[in-house]
Structure formats: C-alpha cells, structure tokens
C-alpha positions as CSV (number, residue, x, y, z in Angstrom):
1,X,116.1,125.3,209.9
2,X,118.6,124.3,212.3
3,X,122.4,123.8,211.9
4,X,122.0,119.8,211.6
5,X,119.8,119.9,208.5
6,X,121.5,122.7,206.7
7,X,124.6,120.1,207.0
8,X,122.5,116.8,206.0
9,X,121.1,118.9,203.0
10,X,124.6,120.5,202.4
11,X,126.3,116.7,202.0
12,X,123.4,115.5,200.1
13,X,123.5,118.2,197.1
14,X,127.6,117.3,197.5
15,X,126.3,113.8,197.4
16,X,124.1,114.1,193.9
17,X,126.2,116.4,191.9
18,X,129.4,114.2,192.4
19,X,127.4,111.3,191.4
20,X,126.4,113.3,188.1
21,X,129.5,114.3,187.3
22,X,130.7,111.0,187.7
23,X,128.3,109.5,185.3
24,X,128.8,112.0,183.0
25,X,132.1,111.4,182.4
26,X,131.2,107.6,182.6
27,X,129.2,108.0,180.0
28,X,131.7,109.7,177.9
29,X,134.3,107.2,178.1
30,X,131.9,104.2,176.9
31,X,130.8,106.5,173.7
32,X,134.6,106.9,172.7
33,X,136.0,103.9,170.9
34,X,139.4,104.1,170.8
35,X,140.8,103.8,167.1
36,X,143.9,101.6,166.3
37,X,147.3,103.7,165.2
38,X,147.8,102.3,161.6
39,X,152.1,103.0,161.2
40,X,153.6,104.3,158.4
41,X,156.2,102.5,156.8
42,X,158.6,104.8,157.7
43,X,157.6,104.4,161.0
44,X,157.2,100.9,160.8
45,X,160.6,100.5,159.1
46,X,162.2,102.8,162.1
47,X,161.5,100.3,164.2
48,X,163.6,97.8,162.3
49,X,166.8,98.4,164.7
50,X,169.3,96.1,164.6
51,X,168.9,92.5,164.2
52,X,165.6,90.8,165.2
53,X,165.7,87.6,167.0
54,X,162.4,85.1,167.0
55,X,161.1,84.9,170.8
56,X,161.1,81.2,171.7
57,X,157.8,80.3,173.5
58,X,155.8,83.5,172.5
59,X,152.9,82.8,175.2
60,X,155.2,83.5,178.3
61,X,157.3,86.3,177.0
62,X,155.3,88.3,174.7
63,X,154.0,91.8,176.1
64,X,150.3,91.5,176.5
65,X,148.3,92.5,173.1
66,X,144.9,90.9,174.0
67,X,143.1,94.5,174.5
68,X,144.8,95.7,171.6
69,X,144.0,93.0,169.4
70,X,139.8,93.0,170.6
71,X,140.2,96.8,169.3
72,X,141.2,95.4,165.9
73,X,138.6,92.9,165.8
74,X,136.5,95.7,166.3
75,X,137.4,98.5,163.6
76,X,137.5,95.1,161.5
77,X,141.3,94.9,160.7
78,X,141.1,91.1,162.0
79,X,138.7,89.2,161.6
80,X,136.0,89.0,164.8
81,X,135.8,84.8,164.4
82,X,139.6,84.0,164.5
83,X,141.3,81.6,166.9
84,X,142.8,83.3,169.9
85,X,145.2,80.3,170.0
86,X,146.2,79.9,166.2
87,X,146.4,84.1,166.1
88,X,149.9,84.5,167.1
89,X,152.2,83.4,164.1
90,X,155.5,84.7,165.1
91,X,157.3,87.2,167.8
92,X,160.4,88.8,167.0
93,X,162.3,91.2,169.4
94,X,165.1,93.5,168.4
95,X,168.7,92.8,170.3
96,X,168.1,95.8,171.9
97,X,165.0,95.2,173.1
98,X,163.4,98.4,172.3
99,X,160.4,96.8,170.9
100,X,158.5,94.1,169.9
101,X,157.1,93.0,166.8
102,X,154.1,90.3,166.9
103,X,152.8,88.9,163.8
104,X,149.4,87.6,163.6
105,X,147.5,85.6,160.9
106,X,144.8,87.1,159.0
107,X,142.2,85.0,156.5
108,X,144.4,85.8,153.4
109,X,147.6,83.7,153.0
110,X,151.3,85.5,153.5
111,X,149.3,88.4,154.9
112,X,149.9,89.8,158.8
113,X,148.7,92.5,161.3
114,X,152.1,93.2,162.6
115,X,151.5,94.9,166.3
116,X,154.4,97.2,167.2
117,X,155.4,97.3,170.8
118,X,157.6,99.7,172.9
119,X,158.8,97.9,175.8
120,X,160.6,100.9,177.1
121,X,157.6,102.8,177.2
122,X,155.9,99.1,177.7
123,X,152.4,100.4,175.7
124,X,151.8,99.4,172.0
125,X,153.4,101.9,169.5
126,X,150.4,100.8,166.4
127,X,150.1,98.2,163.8
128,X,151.2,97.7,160.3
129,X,149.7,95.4,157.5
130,X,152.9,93.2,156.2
131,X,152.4,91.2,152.9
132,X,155.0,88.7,152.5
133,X,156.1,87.9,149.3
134,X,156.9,84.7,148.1
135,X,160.4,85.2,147.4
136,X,160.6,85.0,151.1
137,X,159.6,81.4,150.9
138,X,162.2,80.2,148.5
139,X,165.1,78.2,149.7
C-alpha cells in the first residue's frame, strides 16, 4: 500500500469512530430526562431574605423559566394543557436581588408552583408547592 492510502484510510477510521462516539453520547443525553429540584421548606424559606417587592410588568423582567417550566409539565407537577399566557400569577424579587420568586397557577384554587431563581448564579435554584391560605385573603 502506498503512503497516500495508509493516510486516506488512517482519517477515515478517525472519521467513523468520532462519529460513534459522538452519537453515543448523543444518545445518552436524549435518554436522561432531567428531574425538577423539589426545595425544602427550609430551603425554600432561606430564600425569604429581606423584603420582597412585586416585579411590575413580569414579561420583560422576569429571568427566563420557559425550559424549566416544559420540565414540570413533564414530570406532571403542572398541568401539560395550561395557558402559557395566564401561567404567570405573580413575580416577586427580594431587595437584594439575590433571587427571584415566580408564582404560577395550577388547576386547584390558592395553590402555586413557586420557581426559585438565583440571579447571581442566574440558573433556577428548584420549585416549591405554596398553598395559600385564606387568611391571606382577608382584609
């Protein structure tokens, strides 16, 4: 064999068992479904600093939950049919602004999926399931 063809045939085995690798770990990746971080409420309650102001015009300012939130739909924590639109009920943000705290609705009433963001580390830190009382309610 000359020089030429031991190179071709030396890039082409190169060629293939990159490729293989690569679809290995391809493959891989799409079988592990990432699982949501349900908080504590310790947790959840530690990241209760300071006083926590509602974000006016959620939509603009709000850290982006919309991967997150297709991850809940899909471990079944909200419910797959739900309004995009009507999902967001409130967005509070410490004075600090160490994190975030977005409320959304679920089907039952004075019940939330509270998503808990860093914004220092800027990646979400889990959920929590808040039930609101009614006492809450009373004026």
């Amino acid at each position: 064999m000359s020089i030429d063809k031991l190179i071709h045939l030396h890039f082409l085995s190169l060629y293939v068992a990159v490729l293989i690798i690569f679809l290995i770990v391809l493959y891989k990746k799409m079988r592990v479904k990432k699982i949501p971080k349900k908080l504590t409420q310790e947790k959840y309650n530690a990241t209760l600093i300071g006083k926590m102001v509602e974000i006016e015009e959620p939509e603009k300012n709000m850290f982006n939950i919309w991967p997150y939130v297709n991850i809940l739909k899909r471990v079944e924590i909200l419910p797959k049919k739900s309004n995009e639109r009507e999902l967001v009920y409130k967005v509070y943000r410490n004075l600090e602004e160490k994190y975030e705290h977005i409320l959304l609705t679920t089907e039952k009433e004075n019940h939330y999926v509270v998503i808990v963001v860093n914004l220092i580390k800027n990646k979400i830190k889990g959920y929590f399931p808040l039930e609101l009382k009614n006492e809450y309610y009373k004026k």
